[in-house]
C-alpha positions as CSV (number, residue, x, y, z in Angstrom):
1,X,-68.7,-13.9,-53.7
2,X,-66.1,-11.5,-54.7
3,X,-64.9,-11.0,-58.0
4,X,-61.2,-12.2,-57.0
5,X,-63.2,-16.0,-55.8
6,X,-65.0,-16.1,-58.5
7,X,-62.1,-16.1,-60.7
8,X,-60.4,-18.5,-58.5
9,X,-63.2,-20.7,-58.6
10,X,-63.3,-20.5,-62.2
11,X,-59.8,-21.2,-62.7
12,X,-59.9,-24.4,-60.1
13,X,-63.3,-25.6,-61.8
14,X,-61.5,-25.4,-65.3
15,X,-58.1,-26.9,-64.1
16,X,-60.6,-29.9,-63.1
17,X,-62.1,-30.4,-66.3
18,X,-58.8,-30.1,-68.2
19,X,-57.1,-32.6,-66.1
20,X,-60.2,-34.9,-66.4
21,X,-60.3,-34.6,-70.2
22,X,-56.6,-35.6,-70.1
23,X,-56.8,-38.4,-67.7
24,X,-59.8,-39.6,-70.3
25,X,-57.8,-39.2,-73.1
26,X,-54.8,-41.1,-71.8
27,X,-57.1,-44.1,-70.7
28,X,-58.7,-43.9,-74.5
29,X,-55.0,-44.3,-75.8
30,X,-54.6,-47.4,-73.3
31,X,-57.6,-48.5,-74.4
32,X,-57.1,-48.5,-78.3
33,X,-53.3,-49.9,-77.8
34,X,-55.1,-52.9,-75.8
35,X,-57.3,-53.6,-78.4
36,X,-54.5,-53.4,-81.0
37,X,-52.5,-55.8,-78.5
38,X,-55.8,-57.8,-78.3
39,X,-57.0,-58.3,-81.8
40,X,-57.0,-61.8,-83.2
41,X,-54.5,-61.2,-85.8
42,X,-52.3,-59.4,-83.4
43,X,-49.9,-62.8,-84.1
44,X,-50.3,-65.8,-86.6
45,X,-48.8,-68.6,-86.8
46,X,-48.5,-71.2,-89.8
47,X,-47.1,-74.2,-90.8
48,X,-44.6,-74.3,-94.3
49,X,-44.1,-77.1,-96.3
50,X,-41.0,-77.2,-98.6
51,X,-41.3,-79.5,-101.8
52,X,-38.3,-82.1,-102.0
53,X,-35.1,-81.2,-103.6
54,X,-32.5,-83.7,-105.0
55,X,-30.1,-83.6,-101.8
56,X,-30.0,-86.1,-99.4
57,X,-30.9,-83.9,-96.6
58,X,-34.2,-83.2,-97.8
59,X,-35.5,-85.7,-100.2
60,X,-38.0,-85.9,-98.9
61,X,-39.1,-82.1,-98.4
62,X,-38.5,-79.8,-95.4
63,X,-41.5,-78.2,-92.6
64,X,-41.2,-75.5,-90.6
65,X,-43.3,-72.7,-88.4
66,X,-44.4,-69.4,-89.6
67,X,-44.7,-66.6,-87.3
68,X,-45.9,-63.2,-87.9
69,X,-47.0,-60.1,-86.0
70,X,-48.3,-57.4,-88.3
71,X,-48.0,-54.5,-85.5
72,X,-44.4,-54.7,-85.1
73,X,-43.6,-56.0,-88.9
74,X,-42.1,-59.0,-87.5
75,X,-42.3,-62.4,-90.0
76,X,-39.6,-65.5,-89.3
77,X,-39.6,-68.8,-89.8
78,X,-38.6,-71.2,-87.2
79,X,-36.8,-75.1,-87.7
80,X,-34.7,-77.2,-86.7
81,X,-31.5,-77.6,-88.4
82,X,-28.1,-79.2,-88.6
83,X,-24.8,-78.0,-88.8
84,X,-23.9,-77.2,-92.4
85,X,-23.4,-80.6,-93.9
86,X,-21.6,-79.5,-97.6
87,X,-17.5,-80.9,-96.9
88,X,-18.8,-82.9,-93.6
89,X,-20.5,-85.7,-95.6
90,X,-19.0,-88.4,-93.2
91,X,-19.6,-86.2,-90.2
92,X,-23.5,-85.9,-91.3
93,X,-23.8,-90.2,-91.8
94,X,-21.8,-90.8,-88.4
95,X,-24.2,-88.7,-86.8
96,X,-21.9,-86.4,-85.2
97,X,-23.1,-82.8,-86.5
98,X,-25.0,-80.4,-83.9
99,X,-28.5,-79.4,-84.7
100,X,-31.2,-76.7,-83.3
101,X,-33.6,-74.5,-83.6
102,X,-33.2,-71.6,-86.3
103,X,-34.8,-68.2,-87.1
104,X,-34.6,-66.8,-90.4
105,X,-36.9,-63.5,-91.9
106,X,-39.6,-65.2,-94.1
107,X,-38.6,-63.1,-96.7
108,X,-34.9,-64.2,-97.4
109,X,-36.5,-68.2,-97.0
110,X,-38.6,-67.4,-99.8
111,X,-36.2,-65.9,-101.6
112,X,-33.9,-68.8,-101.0
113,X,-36.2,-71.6,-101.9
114,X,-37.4,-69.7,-104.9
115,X,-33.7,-69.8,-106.7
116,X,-33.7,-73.7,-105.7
117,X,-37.0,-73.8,-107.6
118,X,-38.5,-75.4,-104.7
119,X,-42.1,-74.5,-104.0
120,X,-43.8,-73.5,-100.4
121,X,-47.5,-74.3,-99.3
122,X,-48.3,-72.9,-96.3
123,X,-51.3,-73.6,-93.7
124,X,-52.6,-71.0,-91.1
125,X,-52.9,-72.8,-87.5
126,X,-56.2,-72.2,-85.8
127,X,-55.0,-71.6,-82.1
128,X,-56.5,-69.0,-80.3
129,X,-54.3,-66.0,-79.8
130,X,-52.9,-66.8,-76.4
131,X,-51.5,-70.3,-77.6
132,X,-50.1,-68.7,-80.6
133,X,-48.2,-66.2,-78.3
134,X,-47.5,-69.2,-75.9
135,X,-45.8,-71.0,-79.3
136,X,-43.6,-68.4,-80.2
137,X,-42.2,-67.8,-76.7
138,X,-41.6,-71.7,-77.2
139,X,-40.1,-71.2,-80.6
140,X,-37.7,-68.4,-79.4
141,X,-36.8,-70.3,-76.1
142,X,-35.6,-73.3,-78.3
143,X,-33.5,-70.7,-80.2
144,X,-31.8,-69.6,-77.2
145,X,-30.9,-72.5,-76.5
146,X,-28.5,-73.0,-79.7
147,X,-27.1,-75.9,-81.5
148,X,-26.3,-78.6,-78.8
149,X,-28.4,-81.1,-80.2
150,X,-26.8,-84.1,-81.6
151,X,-28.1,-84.4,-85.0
152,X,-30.7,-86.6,-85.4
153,X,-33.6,-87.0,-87.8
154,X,-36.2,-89.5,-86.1
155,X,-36.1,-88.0,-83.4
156,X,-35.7,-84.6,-83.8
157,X,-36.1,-83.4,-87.3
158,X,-37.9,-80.6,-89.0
159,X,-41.1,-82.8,-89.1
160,X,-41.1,-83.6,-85.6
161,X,-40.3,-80.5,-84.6
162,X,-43.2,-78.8,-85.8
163,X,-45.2,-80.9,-84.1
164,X,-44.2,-81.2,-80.8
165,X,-43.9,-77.2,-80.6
166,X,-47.5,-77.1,-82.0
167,X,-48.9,-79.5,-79.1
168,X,-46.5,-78.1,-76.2
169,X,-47.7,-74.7,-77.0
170,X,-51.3,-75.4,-76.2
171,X,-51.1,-77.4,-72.8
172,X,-52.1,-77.8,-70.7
173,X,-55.1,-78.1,-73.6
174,X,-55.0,-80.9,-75.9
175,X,-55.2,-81.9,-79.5
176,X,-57.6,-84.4,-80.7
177,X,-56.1,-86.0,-83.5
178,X,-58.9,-88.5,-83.9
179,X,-58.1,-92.0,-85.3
180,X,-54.8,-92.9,-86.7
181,X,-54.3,-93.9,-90.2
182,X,-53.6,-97.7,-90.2
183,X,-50.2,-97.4,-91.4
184,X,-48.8,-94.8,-88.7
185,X,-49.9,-98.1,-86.3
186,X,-48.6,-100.8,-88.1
187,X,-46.3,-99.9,-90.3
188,X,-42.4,-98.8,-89.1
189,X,-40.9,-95.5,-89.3
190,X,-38.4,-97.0,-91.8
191,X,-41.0,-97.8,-94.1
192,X,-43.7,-95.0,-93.9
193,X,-40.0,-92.9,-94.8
194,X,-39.0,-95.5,-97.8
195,X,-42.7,-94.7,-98.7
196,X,-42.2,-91.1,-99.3
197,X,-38.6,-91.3,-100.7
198,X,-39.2,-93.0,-103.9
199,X,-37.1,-94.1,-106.2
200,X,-33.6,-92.5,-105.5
201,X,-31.2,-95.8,-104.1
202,X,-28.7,-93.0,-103.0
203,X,-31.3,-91.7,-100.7
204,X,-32.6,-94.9,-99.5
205,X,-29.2,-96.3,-98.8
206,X,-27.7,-93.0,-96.1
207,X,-31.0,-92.2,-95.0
208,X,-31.3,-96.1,-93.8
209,X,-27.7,-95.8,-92.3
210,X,-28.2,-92.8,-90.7
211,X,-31.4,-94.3,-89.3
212,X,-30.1,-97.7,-88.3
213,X,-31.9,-100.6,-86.7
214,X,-34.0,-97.5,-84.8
215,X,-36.4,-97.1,-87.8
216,X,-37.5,-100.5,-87.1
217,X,-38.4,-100.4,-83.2
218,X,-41.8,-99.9,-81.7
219,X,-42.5,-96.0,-80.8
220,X,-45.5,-93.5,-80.2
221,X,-47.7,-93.5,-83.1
222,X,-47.1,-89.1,-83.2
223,X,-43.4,-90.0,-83.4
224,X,-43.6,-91.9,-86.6
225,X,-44.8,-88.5,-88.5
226,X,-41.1,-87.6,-89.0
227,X,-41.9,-86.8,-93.2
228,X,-43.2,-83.3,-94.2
229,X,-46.4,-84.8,-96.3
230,X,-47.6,-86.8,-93.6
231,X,-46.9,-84.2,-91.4
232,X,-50.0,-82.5,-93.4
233,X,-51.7,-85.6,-93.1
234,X,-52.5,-86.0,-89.6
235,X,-52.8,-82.1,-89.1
236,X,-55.2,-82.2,-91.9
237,X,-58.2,-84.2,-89.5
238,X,-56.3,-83.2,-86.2
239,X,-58.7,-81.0,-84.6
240,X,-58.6,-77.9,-81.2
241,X,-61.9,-77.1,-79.3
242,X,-64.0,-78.7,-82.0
243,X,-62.6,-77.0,-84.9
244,X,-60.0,-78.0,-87.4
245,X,-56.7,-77.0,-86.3
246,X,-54.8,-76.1,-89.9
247,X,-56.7,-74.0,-92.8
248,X,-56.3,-74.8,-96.3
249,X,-53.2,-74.7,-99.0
250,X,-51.8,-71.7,-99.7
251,X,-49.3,-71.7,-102.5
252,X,-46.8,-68.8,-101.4
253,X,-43.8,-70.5,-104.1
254,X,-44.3,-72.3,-107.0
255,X,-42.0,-74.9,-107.7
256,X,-40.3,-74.9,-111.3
257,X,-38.2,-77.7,-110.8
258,X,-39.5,-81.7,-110.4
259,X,-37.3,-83.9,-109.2
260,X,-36.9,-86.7,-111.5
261,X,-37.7,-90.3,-110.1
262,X,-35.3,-93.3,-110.6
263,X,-32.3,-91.0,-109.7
264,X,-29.3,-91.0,-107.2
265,X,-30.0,-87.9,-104.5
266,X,-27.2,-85.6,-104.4
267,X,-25.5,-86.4,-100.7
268,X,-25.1,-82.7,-100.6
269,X,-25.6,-79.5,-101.9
């Protein structure tokens, strides 16, 4: 072989090996962002539960849904809610404020809670990554869809929400939420909620309007978890592919301020 070949040959061999090495390197870098994509914690999701406040609105404590993704420093929190209801007190009892689903940065919830001196618990959900991806697409779906709702706590409230996202998110699996508590099956939604109220007549009295005869007719047994504690409740010893499908308390807020008992609820803040 000539010395002009050889050179060639050397130049095509090492051209070979170079674009080899690249073409390795690039699938390596496909490969590592997959398994960042892939990794169990790529997205969380948890459930937050607000402790009750002295306004009518949330007596009787608030829930909503936690989602984070650590690889893209994303963190919001997702609930329903209602039109602002300070100067529309009449509007809120007649029922005729809009309501849907919200997303705020966790942070500036926090933050906002914290000044009411309102404490936060929050519970990881144990879904498998794919459902918790599946339940924020569901989350931010509801969001696009804005405030058309007609207001309406039994039906729709923060509670209720939660819930239904939770089990919509993992079809077309199912939750097994084992046996019911005897008083989600006999007892009605009016007074499971006058259970949790208290003592505050104010509250009683516009909740129980806003609720009308409604709280007192037959429903789904799910449907009658519309109050944040017993919303913890029946997550508590609900369970997904055998294994317990919320993790235990985690104080994120302390609350500084208790509400007193015997009271009448500010209608509004």
């Amino acid at each position: 072989m000539s010395l002009r070949l050889l050179i060639i040959s050397l130049a095509f061999s090492a051209s070979i090996v170079c674009m080899s090495q690249e073409a390795d390197s690039q699938e390596q870098a496909q490969q590592d962002s997959l398994a960042v994509t892939e990794a169990d914690d790529f997205v969380t999701a948890s459930i937050l539960v607000t402790t009750p406040s002295d306004v009518l609105y949330s007596c009787v404590g608030h829930a909503s849904l936690r989602m984070q993704c650590p690889h893209h420093n994303l963190d919001m929190v997702y609930t329903y809610e209602s039109e602002p209801v300070t100067d529309r007190v009449l509007t809120f009892l007649k029922g005729d404020l809009n309501m849907g689903m919200t997303a705020v940065p966790t942070e500036r919830v926090l933050a906002d809670y914290a000044s009411e001196g309102r404490g936060i618990t929050e519970y990881v959900v144990n879904i498998p990554l794919e459902k918790r991806k599946q339940l924020w697409q569901y989350l931010d779906g509801k969001v696009e869809e804005g405030m058309n709702l007609p207001y309406d706590y039994l039906n729709r409230g923060c509670v209720l929400g939660c819930l239904r996202a939770i089990r919509d998110a993992v079809l077309p699996d199912t939750i097994s939420f084992g046996e019911w508590d005897e008083k989600f099956v006999n007892k009605t939604r009016r007074t499971l909620l006058g259970d949790r109220i208290g003592d505050f007549p104010w509250a009683r009295f516009f909740i129980f309007t806003i609720a009308g005869t409604e709280a007192d007719q037959a429903c789904a047994v799910m449907d009658k978890v519309v109050v944040p504690l017993d919303l913890i409740e029946v997550l508590q010893k609900a369970t997904f592919n055998g294994k317990a499908l919320i993790g235990e308390p985690k104080e994120l807020v302390v609350k500084t301020i208790d509400i007193a008992q015997g009271g009448w609820a500010t209608p509004v803040a």
